[in-house]
C-alpha positions as CSV (number, residue, x, y, z in Angstrom):
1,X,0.0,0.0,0.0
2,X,1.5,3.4,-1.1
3,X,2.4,5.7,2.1
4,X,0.4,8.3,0.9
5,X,-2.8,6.1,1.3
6,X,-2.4,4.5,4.1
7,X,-3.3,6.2,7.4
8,X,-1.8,7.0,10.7
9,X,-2.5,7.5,14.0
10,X,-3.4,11.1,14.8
11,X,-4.4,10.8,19.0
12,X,-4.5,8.1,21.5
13,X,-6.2,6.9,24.7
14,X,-4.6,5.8,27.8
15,X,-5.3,3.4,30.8
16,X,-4.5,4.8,34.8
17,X,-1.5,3.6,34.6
18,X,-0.9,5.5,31.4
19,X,-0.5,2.5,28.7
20,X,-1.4,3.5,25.7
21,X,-5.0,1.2,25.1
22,X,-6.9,2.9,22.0
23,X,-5.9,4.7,18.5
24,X,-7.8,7.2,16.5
25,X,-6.5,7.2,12.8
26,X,-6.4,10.0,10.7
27,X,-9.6,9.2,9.3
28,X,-11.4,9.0,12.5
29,X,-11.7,5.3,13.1
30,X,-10.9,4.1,16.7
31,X,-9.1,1.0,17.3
32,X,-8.4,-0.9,20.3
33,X,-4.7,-1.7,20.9
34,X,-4.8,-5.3,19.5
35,X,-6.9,-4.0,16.0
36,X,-4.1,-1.4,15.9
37,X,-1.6,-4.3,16.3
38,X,-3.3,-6.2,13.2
39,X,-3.4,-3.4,11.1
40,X,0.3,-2.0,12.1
41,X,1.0,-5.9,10.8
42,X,-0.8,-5.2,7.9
43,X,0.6,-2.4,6.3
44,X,-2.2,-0.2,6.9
45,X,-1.0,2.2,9.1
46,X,1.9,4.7,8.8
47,X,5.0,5.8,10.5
48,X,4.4,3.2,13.1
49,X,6.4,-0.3,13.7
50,X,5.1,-3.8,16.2
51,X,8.2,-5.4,17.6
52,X,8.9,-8.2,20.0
53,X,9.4,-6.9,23.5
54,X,11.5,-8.6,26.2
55,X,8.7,-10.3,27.9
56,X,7.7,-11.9,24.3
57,X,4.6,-9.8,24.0
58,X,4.2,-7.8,21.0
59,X,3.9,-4.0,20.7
60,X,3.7,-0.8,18.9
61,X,6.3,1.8,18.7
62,X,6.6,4.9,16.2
63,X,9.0,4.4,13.7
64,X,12.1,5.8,14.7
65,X,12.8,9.6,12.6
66,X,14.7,11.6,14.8
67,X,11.1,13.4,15.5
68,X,10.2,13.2,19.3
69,X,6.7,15.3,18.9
70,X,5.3,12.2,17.0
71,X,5.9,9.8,19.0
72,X,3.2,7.5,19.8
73,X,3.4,8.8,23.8
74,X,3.1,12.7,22.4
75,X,0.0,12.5,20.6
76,X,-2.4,14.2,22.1
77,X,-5.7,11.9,24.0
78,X,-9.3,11.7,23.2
């Protein structure tokens, strides 16, 4: 899927203890952190990676461009 059609996450939601647990894409769908996993998989989100962590689980992480202010933590909440 071309970059310029696929979309990317614009704001997120956040559990107490501050994990990040929902997405809202850029065209204003909301996904739940394991539909946001799938379609990171997928190809159909932008600018944003799933790797293996320590603990075996898997999880999302922006990609890494030098930009702090778009980092998956730094979006703002809805």
């Amino acid at each position: 899927m071309p970059e310029s059609a696929r979309e990317v996450f614009v704001a997120v939601q956040r559990n107490g203890d501050g994990d990040l647990t929902s997405f809202k894409t850029s065209s204003g769908r909301v996904l739940n952190y394991e539909e946001a996993l799938r379609e990171v998989q997928a190809g159909a989100i932008a600018g944003v990676n799933a790797f293996k962590g320590k603990d075996g689980g898997t999880y999302l992480r922006g990609d890494a461009d030098g930009d702090p202010t778009n980092n998956l933590d730094a979006l703002p909440t809805f």
